[in-house]
C-alpha positions as CSV (number, residue, x, y, z in Angstrom):
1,X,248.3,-62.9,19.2
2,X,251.0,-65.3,20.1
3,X,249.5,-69.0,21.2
4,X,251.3,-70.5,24.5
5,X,252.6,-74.1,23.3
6,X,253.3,-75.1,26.9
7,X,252.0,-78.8,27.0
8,X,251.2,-78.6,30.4
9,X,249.0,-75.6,30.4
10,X,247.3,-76.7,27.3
11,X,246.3,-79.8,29.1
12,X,245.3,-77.2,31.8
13,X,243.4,-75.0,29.7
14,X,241.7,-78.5,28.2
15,X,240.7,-79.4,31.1
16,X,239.4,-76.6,32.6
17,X,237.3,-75.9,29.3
18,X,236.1,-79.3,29.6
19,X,234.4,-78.8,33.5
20,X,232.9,-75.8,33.0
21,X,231.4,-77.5,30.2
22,X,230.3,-80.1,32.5
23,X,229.2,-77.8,34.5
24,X,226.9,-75.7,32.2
25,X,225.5,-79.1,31.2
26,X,225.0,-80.4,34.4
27,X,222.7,-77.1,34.8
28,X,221.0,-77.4,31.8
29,X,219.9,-80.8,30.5
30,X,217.7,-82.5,32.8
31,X,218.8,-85.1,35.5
32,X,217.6,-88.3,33.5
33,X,220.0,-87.3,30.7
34,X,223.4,-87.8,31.1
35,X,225.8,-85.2,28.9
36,X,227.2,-88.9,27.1
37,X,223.6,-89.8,26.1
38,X,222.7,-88.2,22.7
39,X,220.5,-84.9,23.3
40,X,217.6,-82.8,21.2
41,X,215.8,-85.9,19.9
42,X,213.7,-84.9,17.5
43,X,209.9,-85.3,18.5
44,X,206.6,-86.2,16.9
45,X,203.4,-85.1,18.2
46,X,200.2,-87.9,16.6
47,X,196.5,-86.4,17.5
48,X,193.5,-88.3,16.5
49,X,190.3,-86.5,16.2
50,X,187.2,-87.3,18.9
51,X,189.2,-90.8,19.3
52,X,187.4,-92.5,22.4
53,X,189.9,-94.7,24.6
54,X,188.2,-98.1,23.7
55,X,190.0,-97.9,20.1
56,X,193.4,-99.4,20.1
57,X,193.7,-102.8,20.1
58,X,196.2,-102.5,22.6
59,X,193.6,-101.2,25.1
60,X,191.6,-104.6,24.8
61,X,188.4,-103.1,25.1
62,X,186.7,-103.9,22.0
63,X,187.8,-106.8,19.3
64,X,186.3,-105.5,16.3
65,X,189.1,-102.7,16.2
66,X,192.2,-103.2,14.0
67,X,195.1,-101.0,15.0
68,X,198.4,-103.4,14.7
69,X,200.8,-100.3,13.4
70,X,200.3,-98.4,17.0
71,X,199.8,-101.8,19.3
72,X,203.5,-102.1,17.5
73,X,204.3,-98.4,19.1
74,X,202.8,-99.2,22.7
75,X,204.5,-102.5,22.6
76,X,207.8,-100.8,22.4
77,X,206.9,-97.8,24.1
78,X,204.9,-96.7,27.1
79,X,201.3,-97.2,27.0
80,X,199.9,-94.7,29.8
81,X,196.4,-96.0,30.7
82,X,195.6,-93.1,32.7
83,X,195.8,-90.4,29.8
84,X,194.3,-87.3,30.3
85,X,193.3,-84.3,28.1
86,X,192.7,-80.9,29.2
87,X,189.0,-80.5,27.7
88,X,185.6,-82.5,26.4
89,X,186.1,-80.3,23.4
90,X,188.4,-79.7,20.8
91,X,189.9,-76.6,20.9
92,X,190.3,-75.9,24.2
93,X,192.1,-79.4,24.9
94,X,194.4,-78.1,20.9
95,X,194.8,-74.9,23.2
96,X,196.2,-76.8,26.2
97,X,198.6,-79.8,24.5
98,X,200.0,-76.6,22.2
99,X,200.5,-74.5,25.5
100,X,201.7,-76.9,27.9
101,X,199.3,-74.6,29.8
102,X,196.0,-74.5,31.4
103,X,194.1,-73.1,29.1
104,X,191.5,-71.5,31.3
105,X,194.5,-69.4,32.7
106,X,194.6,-67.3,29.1
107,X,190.7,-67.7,29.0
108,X,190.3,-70.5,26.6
109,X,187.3,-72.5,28.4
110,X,185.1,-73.0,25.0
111,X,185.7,-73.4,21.1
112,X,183.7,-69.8,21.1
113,X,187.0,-68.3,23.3
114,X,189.0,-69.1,20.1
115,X,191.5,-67.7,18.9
116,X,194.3,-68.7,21.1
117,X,195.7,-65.2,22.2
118,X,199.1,-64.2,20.1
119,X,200.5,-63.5,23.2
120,X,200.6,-67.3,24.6
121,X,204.2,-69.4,23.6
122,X,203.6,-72.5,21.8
123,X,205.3,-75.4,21.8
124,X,206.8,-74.7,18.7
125,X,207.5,-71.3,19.6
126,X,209.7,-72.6,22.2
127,X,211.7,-75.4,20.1
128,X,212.5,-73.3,17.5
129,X,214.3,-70.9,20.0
130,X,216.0,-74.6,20.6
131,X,217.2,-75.3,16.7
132,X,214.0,-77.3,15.9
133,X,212.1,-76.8,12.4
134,X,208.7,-77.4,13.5
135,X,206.2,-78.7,11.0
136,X,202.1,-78.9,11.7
137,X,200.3,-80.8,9.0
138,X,196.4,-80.9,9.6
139,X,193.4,-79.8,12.0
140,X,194.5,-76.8,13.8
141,X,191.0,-75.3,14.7
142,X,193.1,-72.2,16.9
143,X,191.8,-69.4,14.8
144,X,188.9,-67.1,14.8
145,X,185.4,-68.8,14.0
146,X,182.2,-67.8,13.6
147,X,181.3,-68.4,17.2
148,X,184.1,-66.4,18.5
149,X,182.1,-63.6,19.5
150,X,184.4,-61.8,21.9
151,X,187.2,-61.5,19.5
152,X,184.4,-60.6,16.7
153,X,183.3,-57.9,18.8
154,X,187.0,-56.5,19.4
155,X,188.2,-56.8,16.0
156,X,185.3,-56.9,13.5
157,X,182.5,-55.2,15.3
158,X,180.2,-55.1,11.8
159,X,180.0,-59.4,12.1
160,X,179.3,-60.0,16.1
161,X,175.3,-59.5,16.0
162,X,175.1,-61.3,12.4
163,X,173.9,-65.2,11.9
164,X,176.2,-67.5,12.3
165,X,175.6,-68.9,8.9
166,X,176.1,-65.1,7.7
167,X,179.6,-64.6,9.5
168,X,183.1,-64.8,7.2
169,X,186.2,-64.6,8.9
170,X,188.3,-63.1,6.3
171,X,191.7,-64.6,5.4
172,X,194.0,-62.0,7.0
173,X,192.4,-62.7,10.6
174,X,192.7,-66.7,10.0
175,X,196.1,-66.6,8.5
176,X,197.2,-63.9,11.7
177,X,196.5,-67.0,14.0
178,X,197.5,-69.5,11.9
179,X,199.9,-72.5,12.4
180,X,202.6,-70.5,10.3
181,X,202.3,-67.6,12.6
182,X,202.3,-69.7,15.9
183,X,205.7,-71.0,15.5
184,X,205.7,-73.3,13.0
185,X,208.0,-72.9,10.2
186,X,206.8,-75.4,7.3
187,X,203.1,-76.3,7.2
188,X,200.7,-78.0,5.3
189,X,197.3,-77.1,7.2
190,X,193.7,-78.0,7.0
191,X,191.1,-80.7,7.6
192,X,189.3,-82.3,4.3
193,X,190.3,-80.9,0.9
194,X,191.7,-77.4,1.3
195,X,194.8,-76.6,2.8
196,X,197.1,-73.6,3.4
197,X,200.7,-74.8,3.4
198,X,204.4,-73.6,2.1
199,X,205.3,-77.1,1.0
200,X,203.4,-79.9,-1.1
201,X,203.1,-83.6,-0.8
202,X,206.2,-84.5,-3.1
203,X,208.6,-82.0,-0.2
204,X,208.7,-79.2,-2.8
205,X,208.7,-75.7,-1.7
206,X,205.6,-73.3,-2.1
207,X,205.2,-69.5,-1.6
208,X,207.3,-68.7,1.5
209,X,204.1,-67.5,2.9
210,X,201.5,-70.1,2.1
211,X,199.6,-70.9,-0.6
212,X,196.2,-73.0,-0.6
213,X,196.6,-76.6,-1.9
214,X,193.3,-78.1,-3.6
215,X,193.3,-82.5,-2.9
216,X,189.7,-82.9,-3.8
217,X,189.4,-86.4,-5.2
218,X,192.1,-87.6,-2.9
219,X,191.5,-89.5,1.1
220,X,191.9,-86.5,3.5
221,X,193.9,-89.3,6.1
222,X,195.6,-90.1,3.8
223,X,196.7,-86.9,2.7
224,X,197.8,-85.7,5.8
225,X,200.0,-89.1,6.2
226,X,201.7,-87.7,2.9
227,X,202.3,-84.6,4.3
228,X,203.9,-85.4,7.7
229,X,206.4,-87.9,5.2
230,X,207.1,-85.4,3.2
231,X,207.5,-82.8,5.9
232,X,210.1,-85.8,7.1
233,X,212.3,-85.9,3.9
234,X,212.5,-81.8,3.8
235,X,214.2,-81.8,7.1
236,X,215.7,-85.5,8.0
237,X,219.2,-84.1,8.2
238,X,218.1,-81.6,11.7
239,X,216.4,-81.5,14.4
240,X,212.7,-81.5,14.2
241,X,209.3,-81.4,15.8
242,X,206.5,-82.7,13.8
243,X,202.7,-81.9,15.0
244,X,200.5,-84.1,13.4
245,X,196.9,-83.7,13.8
246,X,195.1,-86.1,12.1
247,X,190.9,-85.3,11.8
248,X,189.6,-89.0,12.3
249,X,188.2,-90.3,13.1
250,X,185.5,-87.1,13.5
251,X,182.5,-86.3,11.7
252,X,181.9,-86.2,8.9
253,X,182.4,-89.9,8.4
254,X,184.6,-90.4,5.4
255,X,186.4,-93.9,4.2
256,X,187.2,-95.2,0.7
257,X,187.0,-99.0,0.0
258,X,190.2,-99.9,0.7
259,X,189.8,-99.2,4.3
260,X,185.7,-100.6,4.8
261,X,186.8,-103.7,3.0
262,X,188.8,-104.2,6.2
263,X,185.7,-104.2,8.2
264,X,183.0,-106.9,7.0
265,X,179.8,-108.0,8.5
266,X,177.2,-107.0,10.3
267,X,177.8,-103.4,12.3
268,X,176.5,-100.1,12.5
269,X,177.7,-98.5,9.7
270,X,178.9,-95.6,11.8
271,X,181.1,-97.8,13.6
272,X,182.5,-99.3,9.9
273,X,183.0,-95.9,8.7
274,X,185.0,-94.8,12.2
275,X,186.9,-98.8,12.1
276,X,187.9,-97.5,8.4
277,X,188.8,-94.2,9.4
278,X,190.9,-95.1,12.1
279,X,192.5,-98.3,10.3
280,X,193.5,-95.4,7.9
281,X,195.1,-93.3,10.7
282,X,197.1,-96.4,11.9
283,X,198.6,-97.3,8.5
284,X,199.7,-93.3,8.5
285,X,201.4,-93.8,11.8
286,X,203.1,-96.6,10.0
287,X,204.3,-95.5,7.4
288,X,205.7,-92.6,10.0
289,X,207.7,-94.8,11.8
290,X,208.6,-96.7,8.4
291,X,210.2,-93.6,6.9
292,X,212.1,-92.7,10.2
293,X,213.9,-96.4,10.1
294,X,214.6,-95.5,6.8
295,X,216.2,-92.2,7.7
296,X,218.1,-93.8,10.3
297,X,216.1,-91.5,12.9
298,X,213.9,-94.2,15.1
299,X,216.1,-94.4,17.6
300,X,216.5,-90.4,18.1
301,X,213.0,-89.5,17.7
302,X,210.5,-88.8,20.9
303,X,207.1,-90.2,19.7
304,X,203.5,-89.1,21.1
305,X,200.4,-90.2,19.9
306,X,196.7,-89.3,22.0
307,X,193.7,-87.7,20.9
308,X,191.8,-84.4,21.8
309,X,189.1,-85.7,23.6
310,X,186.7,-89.1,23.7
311,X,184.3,-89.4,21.4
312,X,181.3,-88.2,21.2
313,X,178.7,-91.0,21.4
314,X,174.8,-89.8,21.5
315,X,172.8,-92.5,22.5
316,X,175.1,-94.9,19.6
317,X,172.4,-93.5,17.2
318,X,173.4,-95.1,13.5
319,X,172.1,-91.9,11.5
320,X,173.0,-91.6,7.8
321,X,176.9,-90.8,7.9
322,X,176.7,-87.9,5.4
323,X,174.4,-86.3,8.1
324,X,174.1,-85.7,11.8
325,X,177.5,-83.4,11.8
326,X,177.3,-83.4,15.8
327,X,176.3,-87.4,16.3
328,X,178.0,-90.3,17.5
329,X,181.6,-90.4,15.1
330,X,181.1,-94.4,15.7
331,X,184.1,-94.4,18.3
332,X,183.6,-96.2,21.6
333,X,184.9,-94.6,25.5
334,X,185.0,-97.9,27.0
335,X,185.3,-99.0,29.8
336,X,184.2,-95.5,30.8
337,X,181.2,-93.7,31.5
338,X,180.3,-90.9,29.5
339,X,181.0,-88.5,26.5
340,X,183.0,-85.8,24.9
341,X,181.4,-82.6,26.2
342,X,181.5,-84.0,29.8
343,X,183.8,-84.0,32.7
344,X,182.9,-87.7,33.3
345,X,186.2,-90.0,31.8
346,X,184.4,-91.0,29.2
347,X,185.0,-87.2,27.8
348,X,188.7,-86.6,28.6
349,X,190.1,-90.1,29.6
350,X,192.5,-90.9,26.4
351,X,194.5,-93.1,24.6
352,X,198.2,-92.2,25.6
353,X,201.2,-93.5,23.8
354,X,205.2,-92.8,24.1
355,X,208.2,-94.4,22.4
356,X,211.7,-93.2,22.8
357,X,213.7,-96.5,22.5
358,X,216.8,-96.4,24.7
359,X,215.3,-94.1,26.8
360,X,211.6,-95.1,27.6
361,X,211.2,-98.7,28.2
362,X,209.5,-101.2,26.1
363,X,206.2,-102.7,26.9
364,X,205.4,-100.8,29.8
365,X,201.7,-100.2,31.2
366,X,201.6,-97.3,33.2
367,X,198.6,-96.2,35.6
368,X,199.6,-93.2,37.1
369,X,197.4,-89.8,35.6
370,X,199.4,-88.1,33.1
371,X,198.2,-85.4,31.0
372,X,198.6,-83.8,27.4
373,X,200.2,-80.9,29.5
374,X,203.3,-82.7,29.6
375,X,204.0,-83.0,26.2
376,X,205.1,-79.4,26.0
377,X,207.5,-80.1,29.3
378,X,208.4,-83.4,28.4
379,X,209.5,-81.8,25.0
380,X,211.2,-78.7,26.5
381,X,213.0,-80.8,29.1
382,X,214.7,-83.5,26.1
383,X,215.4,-79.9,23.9
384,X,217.6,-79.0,26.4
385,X,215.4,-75.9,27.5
386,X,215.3,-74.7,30.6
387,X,212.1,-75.2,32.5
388,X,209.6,-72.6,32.6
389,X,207.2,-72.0,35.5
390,X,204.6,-71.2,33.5
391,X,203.8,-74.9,32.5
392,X,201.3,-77.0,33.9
393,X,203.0,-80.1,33.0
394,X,205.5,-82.4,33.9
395,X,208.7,-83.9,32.0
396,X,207.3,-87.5,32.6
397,X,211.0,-89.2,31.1
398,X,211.9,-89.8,34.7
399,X,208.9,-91.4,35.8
400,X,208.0,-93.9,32.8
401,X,212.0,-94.4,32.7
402,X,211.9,-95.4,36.2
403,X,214.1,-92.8,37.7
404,X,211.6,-90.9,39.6
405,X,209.4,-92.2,42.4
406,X,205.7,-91.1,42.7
407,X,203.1,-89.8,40.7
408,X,204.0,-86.7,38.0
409,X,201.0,-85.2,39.7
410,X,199.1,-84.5,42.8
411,X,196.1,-83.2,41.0
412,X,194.9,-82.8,37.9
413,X,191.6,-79.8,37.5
414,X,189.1,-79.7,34.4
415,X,186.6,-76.3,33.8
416,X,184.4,-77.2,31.0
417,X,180.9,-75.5,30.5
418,X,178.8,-75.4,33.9
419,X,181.2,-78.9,34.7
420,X,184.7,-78.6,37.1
421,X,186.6,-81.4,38.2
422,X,189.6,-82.7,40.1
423,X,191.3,-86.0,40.1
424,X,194.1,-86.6,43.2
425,X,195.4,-90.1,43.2
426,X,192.7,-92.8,42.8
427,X,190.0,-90.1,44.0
428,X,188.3,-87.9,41.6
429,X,185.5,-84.9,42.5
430,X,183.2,-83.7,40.1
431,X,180.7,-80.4,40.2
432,X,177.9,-80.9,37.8
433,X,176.9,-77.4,37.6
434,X,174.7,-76.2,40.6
435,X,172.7,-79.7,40.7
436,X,174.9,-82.0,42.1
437,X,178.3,-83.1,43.2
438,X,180.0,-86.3,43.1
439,X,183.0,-88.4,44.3
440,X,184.6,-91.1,42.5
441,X,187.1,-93.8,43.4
442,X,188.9,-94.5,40.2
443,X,190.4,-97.5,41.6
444,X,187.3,-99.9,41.5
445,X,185.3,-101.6,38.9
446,X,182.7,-99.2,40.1
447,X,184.5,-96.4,38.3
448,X,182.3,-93.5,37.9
449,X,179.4,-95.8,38.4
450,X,179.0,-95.2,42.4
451,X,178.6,-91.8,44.0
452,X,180.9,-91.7,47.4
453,X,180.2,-88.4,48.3
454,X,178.1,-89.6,51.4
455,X,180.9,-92.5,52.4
456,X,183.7,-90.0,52.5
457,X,182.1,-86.2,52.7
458,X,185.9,-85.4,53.9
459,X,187.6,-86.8,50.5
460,X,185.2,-84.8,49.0
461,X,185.6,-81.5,50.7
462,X,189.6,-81.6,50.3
463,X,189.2,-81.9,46.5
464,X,186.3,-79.5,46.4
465,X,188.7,-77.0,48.3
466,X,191.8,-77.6,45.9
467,X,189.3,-77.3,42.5
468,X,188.2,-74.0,43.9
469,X,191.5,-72.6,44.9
470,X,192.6,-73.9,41.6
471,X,189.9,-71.8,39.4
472,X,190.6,-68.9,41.4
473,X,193.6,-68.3,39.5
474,X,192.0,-69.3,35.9
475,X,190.4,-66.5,33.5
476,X,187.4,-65.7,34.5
477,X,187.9,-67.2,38.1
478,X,185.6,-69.3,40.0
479,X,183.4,-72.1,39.3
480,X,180.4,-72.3,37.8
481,X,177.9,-72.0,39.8
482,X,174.5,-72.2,37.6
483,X,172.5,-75.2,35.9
484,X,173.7,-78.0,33.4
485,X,173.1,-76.4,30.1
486,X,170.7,-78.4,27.9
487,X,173.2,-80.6,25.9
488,X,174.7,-81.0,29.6
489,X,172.0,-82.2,31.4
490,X,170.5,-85.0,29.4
491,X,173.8,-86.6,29.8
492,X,173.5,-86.0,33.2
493,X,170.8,-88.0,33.5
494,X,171.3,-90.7,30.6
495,X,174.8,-91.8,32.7
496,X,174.4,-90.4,36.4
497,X,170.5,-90.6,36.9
498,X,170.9,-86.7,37.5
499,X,168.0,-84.5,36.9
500,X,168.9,-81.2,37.2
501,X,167.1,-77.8,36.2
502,X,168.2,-76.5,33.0
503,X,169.8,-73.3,32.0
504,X,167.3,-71.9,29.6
505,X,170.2,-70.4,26.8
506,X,171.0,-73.1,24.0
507,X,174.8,-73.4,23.7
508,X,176.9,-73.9,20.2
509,X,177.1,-77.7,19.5
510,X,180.7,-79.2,21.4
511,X,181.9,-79.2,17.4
512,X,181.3,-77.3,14.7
C-alpha cells in the first residue's frame, strides 16, 4: 500500500484525525475535565469501621481525639460535613459504597440479606473494564454468614434450621463471593489475623488464586496499612483503585502500647482503646499518602476516606473491652443524636473526606448532603466511563470544584429495619416504624432534637410522599409498616422520648 506524501493532505488527514478525536473526547470524559487535563487518576477508597462523626480532629467536636495525618488530608482536600452513608449497619452501607447503588433495589436491607448477589457490578468491576488493577485489602463482610438464611435455604438447605453457633459456611461459598471474585484483581482480605490474599506484605506474589496468610502476633491496623503499601509498590507504574477497609475502630477493642501511650489520663477505657485504634488508622492513612509522594503519584491520585456507619454507642457503658462484642466501640456521633442501627444522624451522618489536588480545592467545608453513593460515580466519571443509569450517585467533582451550581441531590432515602427516612435540603422525615413519625429541620441547633411535624404537616407529607414512592421501587417494596423491634425501640425512647409497642421477634445484633 502506497502512502500519499502530499504535505497538504497529510496536514488534512492530521487534522481531521485530531477533531474527531476531540470529538470522541468531548463525548466521553465528563464536562469538568478538559481533554489537556491529565485523565484516569488513580483512586483510593479509606473505610473506617463503626467510626462516629465526632472523631477527626478536623470536625472539632471533641479534643481528646488525635487525628493530625487526615486533618492534613481535609485541609488540602474537601471536608464534606454533610456525609451520608446508605445504612446504620455494616453490610448493607459495604453493599451500597461498592455498588454505587441503592442497595434495597437488589434486596440488601440487613447484614442477614448477605451475600451481595453475583449479578450486581462493583465498583471494581467497572474500573477494571477501564484499565484499573483494583486492590481490596481488609473487612469485606459481602459473603454468606451464618445469619444469611435466605441464601442458606437456596444453596445449603441441610444448614438453614441449625443454631447459629452450629452453622459453617464452607470455603467454596465464601471464596464464590469473595473480593477476588467481585472484581478485584490483587487482594489481601480479612479482619484480625487471618487473611485470604494473592499477595503478602513484602508485594510478593502468592497462589494466583489466594492463599490464607496467618499475622497472629502482629497489630491487625497495622497490618492492613502494610498491605494497602505494598498493594501500592506492586502496581505504582498503572492505573489503580485501591479499597481499603480498615476494621477500627470496631469491636473487639484492640491497641498495643505504642498507640494507648498516646492517650494518658483519666477516660473510659473504651474510649482509650477506640483513641488508640483510630490514632493507628490515621498513621496508616499517613504512611498512604507518604508512599504516594514518594511514587510521584499525589498529585494524580483521587482520595476518599468515610466510614460505614456511626458508632454504635449503648448508653457509653465502659464494659471490659475483651467483652460486650455488640457495646459501645468507645467512638463518639457528636453533635448528633443517636446510634448506628438507627435512622437518626447519629447512625448514618459520617465523616467525609476528598483530595484530588489540582482538581478539588484545598481547605474547603462543604455542607450540602453527599452520599457514599457517589463514590462509585465520582469514580466512573474521572475513569473516563460512561455514566450508567443505574447509579444512585452523583459525580460530585463539579460541585466541590465549584463548577456546578446546587445541591448533587434533591433527596436522599434510608430503609433500615422497621426505620425509613428521607432528607431534601435542610428538611429531613423520619418513620419510626408504625409508632411515630417525625420531621426535622437540619438547619438549626435543634437538629433532631425538635419534632416539626405539627409546625409544618405539609413539609412533612411531601417527603412522606417521595420516601414512599421511593421504596416502591426497592426489593421487597413498601415501607415498614409494623413496630420498632426491641433493640429499635429502646433507642427510640432513650433519644426521642418515643414509647412504642414492640415487635415481639428478637433480631440478630446490628454486628456480628
Amino acid at each position: 500500500m502506497r502512502i500519499n506524501s502530499n504535505p497538504a493532505l497529510c496536514n488534512f488527514t492530521r487534522r481531521f484525525i485530531s477533531t474527531a478525536l476531540l470529538v470522541v473526547l468531548a463525548k466521553v470524559l465528563p464536562d469538568w475535565l478538559s481533554a489537556a487535563e491529565p485523565i484516569r487518576p488513580n483512586i483510593i477508597v479509606i473505610l473506617a469501621d463503626d467510626q462516629g462523626y465526632a472523631d477527626l480532629g478536623v470536625q472539632g467536636q471533641v479534643k481528646d481525639i488525635r487525628t493530625p495525618n487526615l486533618d492534613a488530608l481535609a485541609a488540602s482536600g474537601v471536608r464534606c460535613t454533610a456525609g451520608y452513608d446508605t445504612a446504620p449497619q455494616c453490610s448493607p452501607s459495604r453493599a451500597g459504597l461498592l455498588t454505587g447503588r441503592y442497595q434495597q433495589r437488589f434486596g440488601f436491607d440487613t447484614i442477614p440479606d448477605c451475600p451481595l448477589p453475583l449479578e450486581e457490578t462493583t465498583l471494581a468491576n467497572r474500573l477494571h473494564s477501564a484499565g484499573y488493577t483494583c486492590g481490596m485489602v481488609g473487612k469485606w463482610h459481602l459473603d454468606p454468614n451464618p445469619t444469611s438464611k435466605k441464601w442458606m435455604a437456596e444453596n445449603m438447605p441441610d444448614m438453614a434450621g441449625k443454631p447459629r453457633n452450629q452453622i459453617r459456611i464452607p470455603q467454596w461459598a465464601l471464596l464464590k463471593y469473595s473480593a477476588g471474585n467481585r472484581g478485584f484483581q490483587e487482594y489481601f482480605q480479612g479482619e484480625t489475623e487471618h487473611y485470604w490474599a494473592n499477595f503478602d506484605l513484602a508485594g510478593k506474589p502468592l497462589a494466583p488464586g489466594g492463599q490464607w496468610v496467618d499475622t497472629k502476633g502482629q497489630y491487625r491496623i497495622d497490618v492492613k496499612t502494610a498491605a494497602a503499601l505494598a498493594f501500592l509498590q506492586r502496581n505504582r507504574s498503572h492505573p489503580f483503585f485501591l479499597y481499603l477497609a480498615y476494621m477500627a475502630p470496631h469491636t473487639p477493642l484492640d491497641a498495643t502500647k505504642k498507640y494507648l501511650d498516646r492517650f494518658p489520663g483519666p477516660m473510659p477505657t473504651r474510649r482509650r482503646y477506640a483513641l488508640a485504634m483510630m490514632s493507628a488508622m490515621d498513621d496508616g492513612v499517613g504512611k498512604v499518602m507518604a508512599r504516594l509522594r514518594e511514587y510521584g503519584l499525589e498529585t494524580n491520585t483521587l482520595v476518599f476516606y468515610t466510614s460505614d456507619n456511626g458508632a454504635p454507642l449503648h448508653h457509653l457503658r465502659d464494659s471490659p473491652v475483651n467483652t460486650d462484642m455488640s457495646g459501645w466501640d468507645g467512638s463518639l456521633n457528636d453533635p448528633w443524636i443517636g446510634e448506628k442501627g438507627m435512622l437518626l444522624d447519629g447512625g448514618i451522618h459520617v465523616p467525609f473526606l476528598m483530595r484530588w489536588p489540582g482538581v478539588l480545592p484545598a481547605g474547603k467545608v462543604y455542607a450540602q448532603p453527599v452520599s457514599t453513593l457517589d463514590i462509585a460515580a465520582t469514580s466512573v466519571s474521572v475513569a473516563g466511563l460512561l455514566h450508567d443509569e443505574k447509579l444512585d450517585g452523583v459525580d460530585l467533582i463539579p460541585f466541590l470544584a465549584g463548577k456546578a451550581a446546587g445541591a448533587p441531590h434533591e433527596s436522599l432515602f434510608w430503609r433500615f429495619w422497621d426505620q425509613a427516612a428521607v432528607r431534601s435540603g435542610q428538611w429531613k422525615y423520619l418513620q419510626a416504624g408504625n409508632a411515630g413519625q417525625f420531621l426535622f429541620d437540619l438547619s438549626t441547633d435543634e437538629h433532631e432534637k425538635r419534632n416539626l411535624i405539627e409546625a409544618h404537616p405539609e413539609i412533612a407529607k411531601r417527603l412522606q410522599a417521595e420516601v414512599t414512592a421511593w421504596s416502591k421501587q426497592m426489593k421487597p417494596p413498601g415501607l415498614p409498616d409494623r413496630p420498632l423491634n426491641v433493640q429499635e425501640a429502646p433507642w427510640y425512647e432513650q433519644y426521642l422520648g418515643l414509647q412504642p409497642k414492640l415487635k415481639v421477634k428478637l433480631l440478630p445484633n446490628p454486628e456480628e
